[in-house]
C-alpha positions in Angstrom: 31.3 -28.7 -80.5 34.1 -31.2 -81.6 37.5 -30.6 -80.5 40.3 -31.9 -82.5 41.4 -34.7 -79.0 40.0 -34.2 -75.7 42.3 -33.4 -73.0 40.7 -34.5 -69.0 39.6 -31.0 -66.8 37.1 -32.7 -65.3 36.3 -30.9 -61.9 38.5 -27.5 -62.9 37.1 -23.8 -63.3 38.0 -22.4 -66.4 37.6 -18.0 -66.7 37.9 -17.0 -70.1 37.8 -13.0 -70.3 35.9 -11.2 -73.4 33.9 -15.2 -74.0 31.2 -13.3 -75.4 33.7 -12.9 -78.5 33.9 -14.4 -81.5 37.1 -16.4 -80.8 36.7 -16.6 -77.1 33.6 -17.9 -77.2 34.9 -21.1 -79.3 37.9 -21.6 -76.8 35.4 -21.6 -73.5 33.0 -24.3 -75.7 36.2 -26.5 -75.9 37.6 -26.1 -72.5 33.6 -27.0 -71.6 33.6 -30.0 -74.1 37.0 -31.6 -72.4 35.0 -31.4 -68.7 36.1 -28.1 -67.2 33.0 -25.7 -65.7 33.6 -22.4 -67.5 33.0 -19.0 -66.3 32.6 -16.6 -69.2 33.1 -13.0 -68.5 32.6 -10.1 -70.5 31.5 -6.4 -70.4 28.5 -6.9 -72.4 26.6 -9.6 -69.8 24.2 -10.5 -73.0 27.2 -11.7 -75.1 28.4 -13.5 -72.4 24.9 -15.3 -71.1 24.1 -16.6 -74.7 28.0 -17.9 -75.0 27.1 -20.1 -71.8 23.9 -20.8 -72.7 25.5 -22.5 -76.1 27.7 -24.6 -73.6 24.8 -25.5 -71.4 22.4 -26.5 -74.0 25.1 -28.8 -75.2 25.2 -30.5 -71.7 28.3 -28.8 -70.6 28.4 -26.4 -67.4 29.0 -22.7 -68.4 27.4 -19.5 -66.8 28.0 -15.7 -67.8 29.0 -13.0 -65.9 29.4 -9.2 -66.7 32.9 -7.8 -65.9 35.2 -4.9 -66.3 38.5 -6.0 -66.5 39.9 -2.8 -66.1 38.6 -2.5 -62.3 39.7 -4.2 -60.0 36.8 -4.3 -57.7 34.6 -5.8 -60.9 37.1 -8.6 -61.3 36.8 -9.5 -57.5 33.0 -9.5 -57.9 33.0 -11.6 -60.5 36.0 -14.1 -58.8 33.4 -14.2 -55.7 30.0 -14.8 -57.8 32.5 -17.6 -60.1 33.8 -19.5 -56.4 30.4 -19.7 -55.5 29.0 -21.4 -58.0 32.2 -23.4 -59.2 34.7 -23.6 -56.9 38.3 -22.3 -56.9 40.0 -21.2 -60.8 42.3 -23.4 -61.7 42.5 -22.0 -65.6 42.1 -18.5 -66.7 42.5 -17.5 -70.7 43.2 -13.6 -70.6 41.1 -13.4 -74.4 39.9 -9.7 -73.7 41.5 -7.4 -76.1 41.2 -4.7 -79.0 42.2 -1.9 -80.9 41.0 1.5 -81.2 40.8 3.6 -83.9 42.4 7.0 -82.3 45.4 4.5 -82.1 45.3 3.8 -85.8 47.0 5.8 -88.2 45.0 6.0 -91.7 48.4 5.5 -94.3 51.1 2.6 -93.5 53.8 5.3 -94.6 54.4 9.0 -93.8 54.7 11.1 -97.2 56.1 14.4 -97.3 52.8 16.3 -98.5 51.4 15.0 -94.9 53.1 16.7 -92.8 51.0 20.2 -92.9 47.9 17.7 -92.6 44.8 19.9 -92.8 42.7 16.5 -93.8 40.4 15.8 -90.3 40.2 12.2 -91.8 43.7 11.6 -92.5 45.4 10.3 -89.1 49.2 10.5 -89.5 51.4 9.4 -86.7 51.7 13.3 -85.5 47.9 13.7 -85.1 47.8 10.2 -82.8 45.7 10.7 -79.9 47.2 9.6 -76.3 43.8 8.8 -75.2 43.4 6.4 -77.7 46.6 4.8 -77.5 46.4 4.5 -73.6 42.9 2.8 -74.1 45.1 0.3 -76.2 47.6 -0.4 -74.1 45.0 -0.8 -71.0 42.8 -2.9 -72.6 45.3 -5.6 -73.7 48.2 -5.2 -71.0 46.3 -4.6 -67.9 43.4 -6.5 -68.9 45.5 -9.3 -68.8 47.7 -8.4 -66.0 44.5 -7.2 -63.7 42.6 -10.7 -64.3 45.9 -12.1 -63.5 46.1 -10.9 -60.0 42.8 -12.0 -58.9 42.2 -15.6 -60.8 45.7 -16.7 -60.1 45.3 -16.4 -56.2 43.6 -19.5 -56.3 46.1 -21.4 -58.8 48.8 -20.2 -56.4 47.4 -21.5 -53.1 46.4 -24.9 -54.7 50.0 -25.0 -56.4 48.6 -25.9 -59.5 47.2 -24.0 -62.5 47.4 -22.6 -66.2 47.2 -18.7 -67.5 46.8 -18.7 -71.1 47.2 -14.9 -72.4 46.1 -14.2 -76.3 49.4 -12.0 -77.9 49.2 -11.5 -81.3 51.3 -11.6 -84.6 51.5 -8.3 -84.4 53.9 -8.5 -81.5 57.0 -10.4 -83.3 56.6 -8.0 -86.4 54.3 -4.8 -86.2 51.8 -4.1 -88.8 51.2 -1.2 -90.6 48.8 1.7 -89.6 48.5 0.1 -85.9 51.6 1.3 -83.7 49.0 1.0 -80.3 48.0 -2.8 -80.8 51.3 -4.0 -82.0 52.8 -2.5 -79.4 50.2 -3.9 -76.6 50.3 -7.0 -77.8 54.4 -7.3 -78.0 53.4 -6.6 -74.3 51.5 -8.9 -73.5 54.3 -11.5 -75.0 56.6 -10.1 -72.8 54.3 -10.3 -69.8 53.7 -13.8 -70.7 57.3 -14.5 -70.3 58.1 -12.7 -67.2 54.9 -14.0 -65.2 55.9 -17.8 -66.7 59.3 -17.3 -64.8 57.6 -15.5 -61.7 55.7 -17.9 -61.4 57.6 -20.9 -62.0 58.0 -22.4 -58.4 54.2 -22.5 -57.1 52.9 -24.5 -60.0 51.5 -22.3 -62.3 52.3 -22.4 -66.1 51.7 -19.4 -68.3 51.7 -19.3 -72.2 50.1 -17.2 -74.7 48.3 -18.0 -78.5 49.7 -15.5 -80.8 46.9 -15.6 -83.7 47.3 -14.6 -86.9 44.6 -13.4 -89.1 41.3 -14.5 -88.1 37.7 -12.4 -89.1 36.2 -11.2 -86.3 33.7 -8.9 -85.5 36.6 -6.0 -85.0 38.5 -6.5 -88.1 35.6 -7.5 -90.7 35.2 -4.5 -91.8 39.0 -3.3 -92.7 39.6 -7.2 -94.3 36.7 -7.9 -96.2 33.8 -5.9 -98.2 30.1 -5.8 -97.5 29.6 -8.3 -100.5 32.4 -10.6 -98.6 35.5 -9.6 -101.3 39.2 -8.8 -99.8 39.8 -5.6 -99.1 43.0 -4.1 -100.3 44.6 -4.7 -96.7 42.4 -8.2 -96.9 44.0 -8.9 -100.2 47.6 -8.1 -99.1 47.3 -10.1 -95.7 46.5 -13.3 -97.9 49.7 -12.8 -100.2 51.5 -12.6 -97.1 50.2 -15.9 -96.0 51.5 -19.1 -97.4 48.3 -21.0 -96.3 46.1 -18.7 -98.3 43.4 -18.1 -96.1 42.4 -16.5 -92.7 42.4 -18.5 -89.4 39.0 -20.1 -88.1 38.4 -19.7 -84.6 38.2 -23.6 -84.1 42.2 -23.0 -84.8 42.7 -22.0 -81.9 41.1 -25.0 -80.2 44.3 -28.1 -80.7 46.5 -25.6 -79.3 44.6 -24.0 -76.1 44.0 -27.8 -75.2 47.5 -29.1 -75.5 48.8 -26.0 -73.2 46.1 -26.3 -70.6 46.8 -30.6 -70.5 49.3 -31.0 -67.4 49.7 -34.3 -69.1 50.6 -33.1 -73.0 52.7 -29.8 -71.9 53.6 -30.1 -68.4 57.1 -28.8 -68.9 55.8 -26.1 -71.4 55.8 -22.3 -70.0 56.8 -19.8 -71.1 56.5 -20.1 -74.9 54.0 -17.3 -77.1 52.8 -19.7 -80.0 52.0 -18.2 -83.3 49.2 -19.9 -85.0 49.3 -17.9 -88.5 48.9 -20.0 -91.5 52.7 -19.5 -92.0 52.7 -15.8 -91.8 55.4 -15.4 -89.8 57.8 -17.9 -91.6 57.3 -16.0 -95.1 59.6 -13.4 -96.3 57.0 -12.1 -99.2 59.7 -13.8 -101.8 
């Protein structure tokens, strides 16, 4: 692929959790473009074997491997098969994440007239399910704390290394209808900060992407129609956006590179970056 500048990871293992993603996927091609062997990891081992077959056909080094990155033991496995082959982790991007629907309510406001709901496909914030708000908050916390533990051993003992976690808009402003992501994510931010400071004396910098709103395979469907019009949530989110458009995943790529170059953001941890097409810095007047 071409990558807005090249940054030098020549000889470093890159991880990059859920690379069998639509956005992940981009970010391991461009760590693998600027010299780094990249370990892709992801719970379907298909998605993640064609991602580093896409790297490998393009004369990088890349190789899949099927994780669960809610168990522990998984993530071990797959730190032992990733030494092996590539030699300690010196960068892990925590890109696993997601929403569920049991976390989603179906309105963005509570009326009166919902609160004897007897509708099984309205959702209002009384008829949540835990389950599905603690699958949620697992997915996108400790998926990114769990990876942590492991991948950053070997950051820690070589006094050197870079976490990048993926936040989200959603964490400096919720959205509507999605109280379980927004509330993961703002998480996740949090965690970013915290693990930045914790870890501030053995090396390691930590700093996390907060994305605006990019089309992925998850979201598709509530932004855009099957004939590829805006939605009515699709329309609103482009208002709301000075740029006008959704983010490309190759958006991501200027940013991931500068934060994992010791040499362009060496004194940079710490920070969650939005990359939203100006979402953020418009008031909707």
């Amino acid at each position: 692929m071409a990558v807005p500048f090249k940054v030098n990871l020549e000889n470093q293992t890159a991880v990059v959790t859920g690379g069998g993603g639509v956005l992940c996927s981009t970010m391991a091609e461009a760590l693998a473009e600027c010299g780094a062997k990249v370990a892709i990891l992801d719970l379907r081992k298909e998605a993640a074997d064609n991602a580093a077959e896409k790297i490998n056909q393009s004369g990088g080094k890349a190789m899949g491997v099927e994780c669960n990155i809610l168990e522990i033991e998984s993530i071990k496995s797959a730190h032992e098969t990733i030494k092996k082959a590539f030699g300690p982790v010196a960068i892990l991007v925590n890109g696993a994440g997601g929403n569920h629907p049991k976390g989603t309510t179906t309105k963005e406001f509570l009326f009166p007239e919902d609160l004897d709901n007897k509708n099984e496909e309205l959702t209002t914030f009384y008829d949540l399910d835990p389950k599905g708000i603690e699958f949620v908050f697992n997915l996108n916390f400790l998926g990114t704390l769990l990876p942590t533990q492991v991948f950053s051993r070997d950051m820690a003992e070589a006094k050197k290394g870079n976490i990048i976690n993926i936040s989200s808009m959603n964490a400096f402003t919720p959205l509507t209808k999605i109280p379980a992501y927004s509330g993961a994510k703002a998480a996740v931010s949090n965690f970013t900060q915290w693990l930045a400071v914790h870890m501030s004396k053995m090396g390691i910098r930590v700093n996390a992407l907060a994305p605006g709103f990019f089309l992925t395979d998850q979201n598709r469907r509530l932004l855009t129609n099957e004939d590829e019009s805006l939605t009515t949530r699709g329309n609103t989110i482009i208002s709301q956006t000075p740029m006008g458009k959704f983010g490309g995943p190759e958006d991501l790529v200027g940013t991931l590179l500068w934060l994992v170059s010791d040499e362009g953001a060496g004194f940079v941890t710490g920070t969650v970056i939005p990359i939203d097409g100006g979402f953020s810095a418009f008031s909707g007047v």
